[in-house]
N, CA, C and O of each residue as an XYZ file, in Angstrom:
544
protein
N     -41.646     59.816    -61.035
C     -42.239     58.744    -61.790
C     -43.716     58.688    -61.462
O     -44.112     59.022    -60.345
N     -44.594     58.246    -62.475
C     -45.950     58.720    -62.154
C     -46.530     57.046    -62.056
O     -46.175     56.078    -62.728
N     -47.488     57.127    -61.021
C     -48.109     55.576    -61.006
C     -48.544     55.370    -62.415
O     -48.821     56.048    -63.405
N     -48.449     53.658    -61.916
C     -49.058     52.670    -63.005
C     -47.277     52.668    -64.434
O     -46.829     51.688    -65.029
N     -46.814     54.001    -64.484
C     -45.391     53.484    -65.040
C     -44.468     52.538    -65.084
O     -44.059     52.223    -63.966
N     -43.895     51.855    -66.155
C     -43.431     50.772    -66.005
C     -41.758     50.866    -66.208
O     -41.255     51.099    -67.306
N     -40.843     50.610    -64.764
C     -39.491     51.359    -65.286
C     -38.294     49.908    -64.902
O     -38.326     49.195    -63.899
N     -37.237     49.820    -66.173
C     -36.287     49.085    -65.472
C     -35.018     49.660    -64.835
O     -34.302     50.638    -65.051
N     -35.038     48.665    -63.978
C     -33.989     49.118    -62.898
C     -32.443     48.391    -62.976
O     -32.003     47.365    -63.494
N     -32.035     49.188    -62.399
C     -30.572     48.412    -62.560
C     -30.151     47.486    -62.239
O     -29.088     47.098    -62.723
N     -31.016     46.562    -61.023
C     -30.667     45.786    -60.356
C     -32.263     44.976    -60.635
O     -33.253     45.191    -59.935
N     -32.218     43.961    -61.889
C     -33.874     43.407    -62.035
C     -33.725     41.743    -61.749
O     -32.682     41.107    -61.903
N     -34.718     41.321    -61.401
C     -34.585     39.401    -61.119
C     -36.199     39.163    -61.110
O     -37.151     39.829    -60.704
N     -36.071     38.025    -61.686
C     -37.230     37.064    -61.835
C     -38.356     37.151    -59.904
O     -38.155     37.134    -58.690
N     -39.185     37.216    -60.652
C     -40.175     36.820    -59.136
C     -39.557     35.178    -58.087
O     -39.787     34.987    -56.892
N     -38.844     34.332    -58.945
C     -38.608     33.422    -58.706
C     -37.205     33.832    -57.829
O     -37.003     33.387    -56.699
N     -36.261     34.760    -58.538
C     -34.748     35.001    -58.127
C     -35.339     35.337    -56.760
O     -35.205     34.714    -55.707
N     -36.064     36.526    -57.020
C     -36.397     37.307    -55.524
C     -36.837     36.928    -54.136
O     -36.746     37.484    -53.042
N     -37.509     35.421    -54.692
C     -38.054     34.688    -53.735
C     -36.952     33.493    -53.199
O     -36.946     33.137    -52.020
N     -36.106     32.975    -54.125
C     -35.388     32.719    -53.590
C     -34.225     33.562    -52.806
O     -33.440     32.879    -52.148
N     -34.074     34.719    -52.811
C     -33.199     35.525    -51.992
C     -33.750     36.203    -50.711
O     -33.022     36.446    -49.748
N     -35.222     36.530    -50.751
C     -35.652     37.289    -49.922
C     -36.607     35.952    -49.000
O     -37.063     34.921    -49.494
N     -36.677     36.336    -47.783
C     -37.578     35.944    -46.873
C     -39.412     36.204    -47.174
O     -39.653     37.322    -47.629
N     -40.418     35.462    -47.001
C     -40.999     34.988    -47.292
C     -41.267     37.140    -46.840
O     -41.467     38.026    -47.670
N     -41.215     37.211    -46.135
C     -42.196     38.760    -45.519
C     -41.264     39.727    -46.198
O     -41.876     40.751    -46.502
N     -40.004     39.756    -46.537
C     -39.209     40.815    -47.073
C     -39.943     40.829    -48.645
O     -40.311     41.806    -49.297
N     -40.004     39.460    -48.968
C     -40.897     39.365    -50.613
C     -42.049     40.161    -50.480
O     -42.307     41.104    -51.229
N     -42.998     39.660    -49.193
C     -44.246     40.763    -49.414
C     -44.256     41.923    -49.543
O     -44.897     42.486    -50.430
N     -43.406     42.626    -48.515
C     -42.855     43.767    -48.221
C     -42.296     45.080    -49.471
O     -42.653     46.224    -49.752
N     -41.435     44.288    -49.865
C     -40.239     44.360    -51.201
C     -41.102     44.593    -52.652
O     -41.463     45.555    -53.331
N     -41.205     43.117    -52.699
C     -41.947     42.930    -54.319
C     -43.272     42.924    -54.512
O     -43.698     42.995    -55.664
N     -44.339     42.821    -53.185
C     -45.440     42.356    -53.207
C     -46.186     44.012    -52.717
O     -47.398     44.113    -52.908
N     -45.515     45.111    -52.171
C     -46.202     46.427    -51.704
C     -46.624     46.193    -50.463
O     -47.323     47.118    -50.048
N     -46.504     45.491    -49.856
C     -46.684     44.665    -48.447
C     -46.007     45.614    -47.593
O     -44.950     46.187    -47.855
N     -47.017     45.782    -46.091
C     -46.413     46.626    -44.960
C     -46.207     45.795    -44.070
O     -47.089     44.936    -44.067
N     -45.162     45.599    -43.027
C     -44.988     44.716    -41.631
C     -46.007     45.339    -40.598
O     -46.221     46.551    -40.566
N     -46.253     44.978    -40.260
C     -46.952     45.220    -38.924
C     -46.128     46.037    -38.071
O     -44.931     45.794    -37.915
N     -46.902     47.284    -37.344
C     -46.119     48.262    -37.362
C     -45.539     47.977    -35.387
O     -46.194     47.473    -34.475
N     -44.186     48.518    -35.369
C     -43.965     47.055    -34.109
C     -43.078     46.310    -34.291
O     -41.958     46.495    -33.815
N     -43.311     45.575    -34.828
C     -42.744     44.348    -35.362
C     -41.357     43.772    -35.392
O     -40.910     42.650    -35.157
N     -40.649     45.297    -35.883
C     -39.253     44.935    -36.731
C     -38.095     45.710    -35.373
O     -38.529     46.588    -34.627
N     -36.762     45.230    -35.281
C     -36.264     45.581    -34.499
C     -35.512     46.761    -34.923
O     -35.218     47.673    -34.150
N     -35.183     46.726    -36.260
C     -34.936     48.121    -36.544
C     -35.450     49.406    -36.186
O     -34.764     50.396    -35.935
N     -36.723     49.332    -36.177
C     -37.307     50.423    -34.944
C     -36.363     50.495    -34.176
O     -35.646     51.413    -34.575
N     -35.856     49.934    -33.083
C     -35.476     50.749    -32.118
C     -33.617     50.811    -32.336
O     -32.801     50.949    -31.424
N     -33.440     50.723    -33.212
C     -32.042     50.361    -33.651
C     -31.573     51.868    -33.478
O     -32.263     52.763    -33.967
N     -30.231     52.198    -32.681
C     -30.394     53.490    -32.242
C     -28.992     53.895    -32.315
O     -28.666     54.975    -31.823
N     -27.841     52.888    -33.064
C     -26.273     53.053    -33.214
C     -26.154     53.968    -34.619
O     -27.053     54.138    -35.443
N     -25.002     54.426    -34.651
C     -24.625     54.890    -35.700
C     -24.251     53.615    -37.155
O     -23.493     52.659    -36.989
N     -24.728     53.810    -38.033
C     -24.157     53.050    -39.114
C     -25.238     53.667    -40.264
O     -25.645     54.822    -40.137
N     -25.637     52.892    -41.296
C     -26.312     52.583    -42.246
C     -27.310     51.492    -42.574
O     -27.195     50.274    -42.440
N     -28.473     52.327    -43.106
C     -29.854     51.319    -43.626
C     -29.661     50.935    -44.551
O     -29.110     51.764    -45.275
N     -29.876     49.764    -45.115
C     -29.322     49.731    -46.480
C     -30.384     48.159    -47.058
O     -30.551     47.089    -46.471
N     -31.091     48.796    -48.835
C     -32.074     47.635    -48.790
C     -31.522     46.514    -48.889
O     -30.486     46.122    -49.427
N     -32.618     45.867    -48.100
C     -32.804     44.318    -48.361
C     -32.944     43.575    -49.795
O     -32.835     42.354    -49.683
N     -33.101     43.909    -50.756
C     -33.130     43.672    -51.700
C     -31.809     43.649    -52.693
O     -31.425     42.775    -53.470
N     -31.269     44.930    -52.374
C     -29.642     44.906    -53.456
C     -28.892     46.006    -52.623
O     -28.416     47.020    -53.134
N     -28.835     45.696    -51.257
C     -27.526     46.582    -50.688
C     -27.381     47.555    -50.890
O     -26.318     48.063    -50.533
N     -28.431     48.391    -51.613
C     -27.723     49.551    -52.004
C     -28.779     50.738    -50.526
O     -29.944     50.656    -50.138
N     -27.111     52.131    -49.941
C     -27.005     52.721    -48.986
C     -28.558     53.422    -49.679
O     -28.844     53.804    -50.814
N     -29.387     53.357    -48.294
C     -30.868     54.335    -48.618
C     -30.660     55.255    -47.523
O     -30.761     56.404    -47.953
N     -30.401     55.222    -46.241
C     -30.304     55.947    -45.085
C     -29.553     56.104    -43.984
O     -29.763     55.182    -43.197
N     -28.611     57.036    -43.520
C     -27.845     56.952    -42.571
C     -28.475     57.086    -41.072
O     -29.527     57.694    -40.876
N     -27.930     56.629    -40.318
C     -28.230     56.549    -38.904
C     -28.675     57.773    -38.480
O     -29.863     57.824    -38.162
N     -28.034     58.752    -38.397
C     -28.075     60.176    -38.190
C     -29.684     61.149    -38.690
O     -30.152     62.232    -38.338
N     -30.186     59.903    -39.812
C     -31.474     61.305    -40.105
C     -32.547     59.953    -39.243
O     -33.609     60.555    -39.087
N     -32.686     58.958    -38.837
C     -33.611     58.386    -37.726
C     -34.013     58.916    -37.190
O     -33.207     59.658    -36.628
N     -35.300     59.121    -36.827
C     -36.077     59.511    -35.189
C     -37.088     59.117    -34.964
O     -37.982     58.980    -35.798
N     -37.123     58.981    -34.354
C     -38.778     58.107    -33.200
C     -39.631     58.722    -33.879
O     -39.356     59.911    -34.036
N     -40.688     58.328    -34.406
C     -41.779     58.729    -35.005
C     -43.498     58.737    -34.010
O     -44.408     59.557    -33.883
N     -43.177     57.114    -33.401
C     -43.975     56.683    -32.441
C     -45.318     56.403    -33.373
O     -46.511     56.489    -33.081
N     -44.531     55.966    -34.843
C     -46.340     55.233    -35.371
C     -45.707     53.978    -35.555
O     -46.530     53.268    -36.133
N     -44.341     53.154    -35.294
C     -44.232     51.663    -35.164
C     -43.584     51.020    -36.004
O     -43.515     49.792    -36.039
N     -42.700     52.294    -37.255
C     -42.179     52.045    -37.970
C     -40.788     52.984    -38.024
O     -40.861     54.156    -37.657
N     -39.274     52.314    -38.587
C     -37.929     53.000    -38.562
C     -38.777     54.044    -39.342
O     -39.645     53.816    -40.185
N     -38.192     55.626    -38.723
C     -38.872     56.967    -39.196
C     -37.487     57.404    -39.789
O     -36.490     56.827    -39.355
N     -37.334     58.434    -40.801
C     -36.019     59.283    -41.241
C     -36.463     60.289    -42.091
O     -37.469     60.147    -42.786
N     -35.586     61.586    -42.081
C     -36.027     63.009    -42.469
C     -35.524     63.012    -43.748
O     -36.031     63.832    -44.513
N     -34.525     62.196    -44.235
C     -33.604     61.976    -45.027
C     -32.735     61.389    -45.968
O     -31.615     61.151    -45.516
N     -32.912     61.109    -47.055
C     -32.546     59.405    -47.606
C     -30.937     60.110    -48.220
O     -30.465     61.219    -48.471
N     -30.634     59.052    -48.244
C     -29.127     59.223    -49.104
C     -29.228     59.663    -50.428
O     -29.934     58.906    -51.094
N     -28.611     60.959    -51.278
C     -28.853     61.063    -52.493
C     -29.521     60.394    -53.357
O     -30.321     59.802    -52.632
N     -29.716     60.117    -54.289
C     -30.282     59.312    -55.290
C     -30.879     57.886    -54.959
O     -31.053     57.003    -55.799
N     -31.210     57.779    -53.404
C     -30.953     56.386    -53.285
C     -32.853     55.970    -53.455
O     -33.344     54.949    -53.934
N     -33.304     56.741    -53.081
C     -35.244     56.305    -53.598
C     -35.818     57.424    -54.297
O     -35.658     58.639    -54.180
N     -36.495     56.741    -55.018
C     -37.721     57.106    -55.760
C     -39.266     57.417    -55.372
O     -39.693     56.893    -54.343
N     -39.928     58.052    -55.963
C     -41.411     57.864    -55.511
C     -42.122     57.750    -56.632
O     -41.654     57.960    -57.751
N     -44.028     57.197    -56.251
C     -44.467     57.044    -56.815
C     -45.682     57.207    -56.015
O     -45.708     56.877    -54.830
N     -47.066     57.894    -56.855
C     -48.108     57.997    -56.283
C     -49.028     56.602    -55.829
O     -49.073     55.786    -56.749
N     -49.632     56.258    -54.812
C     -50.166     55.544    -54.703
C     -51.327     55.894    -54.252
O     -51.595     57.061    -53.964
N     -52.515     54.473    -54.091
C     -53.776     55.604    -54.886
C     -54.583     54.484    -53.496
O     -55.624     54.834    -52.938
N     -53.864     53.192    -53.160
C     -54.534     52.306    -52.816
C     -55.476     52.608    -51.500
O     -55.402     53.689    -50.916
N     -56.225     51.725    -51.151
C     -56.903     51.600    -49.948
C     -57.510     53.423    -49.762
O     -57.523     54.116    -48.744
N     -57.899     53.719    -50.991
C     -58.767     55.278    -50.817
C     -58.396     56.230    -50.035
O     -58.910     56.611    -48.983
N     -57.080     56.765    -50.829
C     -56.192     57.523    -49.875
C     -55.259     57.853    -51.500
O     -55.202     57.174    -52.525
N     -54.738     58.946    -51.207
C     -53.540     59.067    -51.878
C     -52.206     59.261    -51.243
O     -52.204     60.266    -50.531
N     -51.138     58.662    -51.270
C     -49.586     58.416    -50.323
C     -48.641     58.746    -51.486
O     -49.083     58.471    -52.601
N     -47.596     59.208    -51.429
C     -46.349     58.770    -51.542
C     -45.409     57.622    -51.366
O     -44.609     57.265    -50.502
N     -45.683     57.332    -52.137
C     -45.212     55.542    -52.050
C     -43.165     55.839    -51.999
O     -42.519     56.568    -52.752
N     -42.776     55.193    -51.139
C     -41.152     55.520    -51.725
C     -40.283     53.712    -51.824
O     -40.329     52.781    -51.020
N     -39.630     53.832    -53.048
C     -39.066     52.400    -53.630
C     -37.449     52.918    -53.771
O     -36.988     54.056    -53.683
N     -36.836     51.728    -54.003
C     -35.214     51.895    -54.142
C     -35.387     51.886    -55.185
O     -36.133     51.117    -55.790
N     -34.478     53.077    -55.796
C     -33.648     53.276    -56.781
C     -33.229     52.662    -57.553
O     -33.322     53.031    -58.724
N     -32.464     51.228    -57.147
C     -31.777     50.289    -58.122
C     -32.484     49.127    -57.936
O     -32.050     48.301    -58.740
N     -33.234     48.732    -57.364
C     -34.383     47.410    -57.486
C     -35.908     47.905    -57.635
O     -36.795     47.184    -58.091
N     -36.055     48.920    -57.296
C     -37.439     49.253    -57.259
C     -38.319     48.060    -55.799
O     -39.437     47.544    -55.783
N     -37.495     48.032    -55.058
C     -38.629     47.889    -54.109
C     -38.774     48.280    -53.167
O     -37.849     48.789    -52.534
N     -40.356     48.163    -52.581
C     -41.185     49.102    -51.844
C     -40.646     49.067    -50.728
O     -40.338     48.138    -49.981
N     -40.536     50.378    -50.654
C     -39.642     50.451    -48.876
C     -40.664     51.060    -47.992
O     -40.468     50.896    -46.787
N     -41.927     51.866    -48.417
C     -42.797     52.367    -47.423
C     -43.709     53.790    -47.972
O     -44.467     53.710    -48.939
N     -43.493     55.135    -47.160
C     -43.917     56.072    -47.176
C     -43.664     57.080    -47.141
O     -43.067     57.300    -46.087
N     -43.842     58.544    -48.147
C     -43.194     59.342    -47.105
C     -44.137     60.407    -46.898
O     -45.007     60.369    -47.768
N     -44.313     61.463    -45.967
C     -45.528     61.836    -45.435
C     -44.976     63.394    -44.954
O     -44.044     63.300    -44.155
N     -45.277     64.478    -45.206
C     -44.697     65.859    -44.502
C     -45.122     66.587    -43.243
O     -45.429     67.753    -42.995
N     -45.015     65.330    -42.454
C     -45.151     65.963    -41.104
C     -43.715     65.277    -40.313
O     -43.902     64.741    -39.221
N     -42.469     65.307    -40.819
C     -41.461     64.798    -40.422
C     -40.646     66.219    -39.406
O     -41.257     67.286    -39.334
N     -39.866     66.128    -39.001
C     -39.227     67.322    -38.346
C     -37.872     67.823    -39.313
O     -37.284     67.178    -40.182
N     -37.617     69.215    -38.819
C     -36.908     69.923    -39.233
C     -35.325     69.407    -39.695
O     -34.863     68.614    -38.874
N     -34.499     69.678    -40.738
C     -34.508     70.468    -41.245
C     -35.606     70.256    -42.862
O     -35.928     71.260    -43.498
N     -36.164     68.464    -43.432
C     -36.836     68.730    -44.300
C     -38.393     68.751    -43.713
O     -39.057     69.364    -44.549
N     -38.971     68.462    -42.961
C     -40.073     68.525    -42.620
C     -40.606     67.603    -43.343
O     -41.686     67.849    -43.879
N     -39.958     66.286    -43.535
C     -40.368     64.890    -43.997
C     -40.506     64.024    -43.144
O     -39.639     64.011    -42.270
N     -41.413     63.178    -43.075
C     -40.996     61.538    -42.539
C     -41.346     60.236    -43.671
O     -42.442     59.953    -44.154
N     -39.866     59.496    -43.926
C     -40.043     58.664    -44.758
C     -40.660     57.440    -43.684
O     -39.878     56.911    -42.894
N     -41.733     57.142    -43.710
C     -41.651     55.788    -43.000
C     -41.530     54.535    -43.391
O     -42.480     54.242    -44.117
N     -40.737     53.598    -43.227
C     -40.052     52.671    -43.617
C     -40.261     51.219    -43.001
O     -40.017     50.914    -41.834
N     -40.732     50.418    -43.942
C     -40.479     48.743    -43.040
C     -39.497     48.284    -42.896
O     -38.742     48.247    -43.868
N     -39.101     47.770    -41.714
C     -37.807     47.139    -41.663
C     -37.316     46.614    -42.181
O     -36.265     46.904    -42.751
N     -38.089     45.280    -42.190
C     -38.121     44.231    -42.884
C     -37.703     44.715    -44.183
O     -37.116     43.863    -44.850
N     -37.833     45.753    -44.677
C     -36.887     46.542    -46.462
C     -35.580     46.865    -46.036
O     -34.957     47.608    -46.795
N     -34.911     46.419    -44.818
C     -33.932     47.100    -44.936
C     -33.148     46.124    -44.178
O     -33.661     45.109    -43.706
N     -31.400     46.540    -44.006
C     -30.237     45.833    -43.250
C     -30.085     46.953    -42.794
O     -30.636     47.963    -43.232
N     -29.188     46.891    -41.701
C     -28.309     47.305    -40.640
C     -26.953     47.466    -41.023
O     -26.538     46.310    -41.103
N     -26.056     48.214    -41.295
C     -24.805     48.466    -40.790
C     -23.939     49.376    -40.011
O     -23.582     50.519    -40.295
N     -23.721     48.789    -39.167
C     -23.338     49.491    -37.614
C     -21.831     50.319    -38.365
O     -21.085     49.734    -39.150
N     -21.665     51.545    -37.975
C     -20.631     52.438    -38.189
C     -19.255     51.733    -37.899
O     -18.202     52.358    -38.030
């Protein structure tokens, strides 16, 4: 999908729905392109087997298994679950990124960047705060 495109998703709600469902920083985060402060989130160090899964509409983005310490302050992974994100170029703050969003809500989950380790030589980096926990 190419920036500035305008796409609906399967899972769509009012700025109002979203705000009433999401936490004031998951909204920034989520709907607003907003990064947490890198640090911050305890998912970083979240280190059990289970599933990431967004904050926004539940739907599975990452298993436990592709995680690894990145050491820039944010949950790192080599690997997303099939179909589960999208990308989009981002242009902001005079830089060009890989922006990466969910699939079925379209919201912003973070970055992804190719200095990740083997076997894709990706790192998606991810705000927590975009995501839940489910322990295996």
């Amino acid at each position: 999908m190419s920036s500035g495109a305008t796409k609906t998703f399967p899972v769509a709600k009012t700025e109002a729905e979203w705000r009433a469902q999401l936490t004031p920083e998951q909204f920034e985060v989520l709907r607003g392109h907003g990064t947490e402060r890198p640090g911050s989130c305890a998912l970083n160090h979240e280190k059990r087997a289970g599933v990431f899964s967004c904050a926004g509409c539940g739907q599975d983005l990452f298993v436990a298994k592709t995680k690894f310490e990145s050491g820039t302050g944010w949950p790192s992974f080599f690997d997303p679950e099939p179909g589960a994100i999208e990308t989009t170029v981002d242009k902001k703050f005079f830089m060009t990124r890989t922006e990466v969003h969910c699939s079925r809500c379209g919201g912003h989950l973070g970055h992804v960047f190719d200095d990740g380790p083997p076997p894709t030589g990706l790192r998606y980096c991810i705000n927590g705060v975009a995501m839940n926990f489910r322990p295996a």
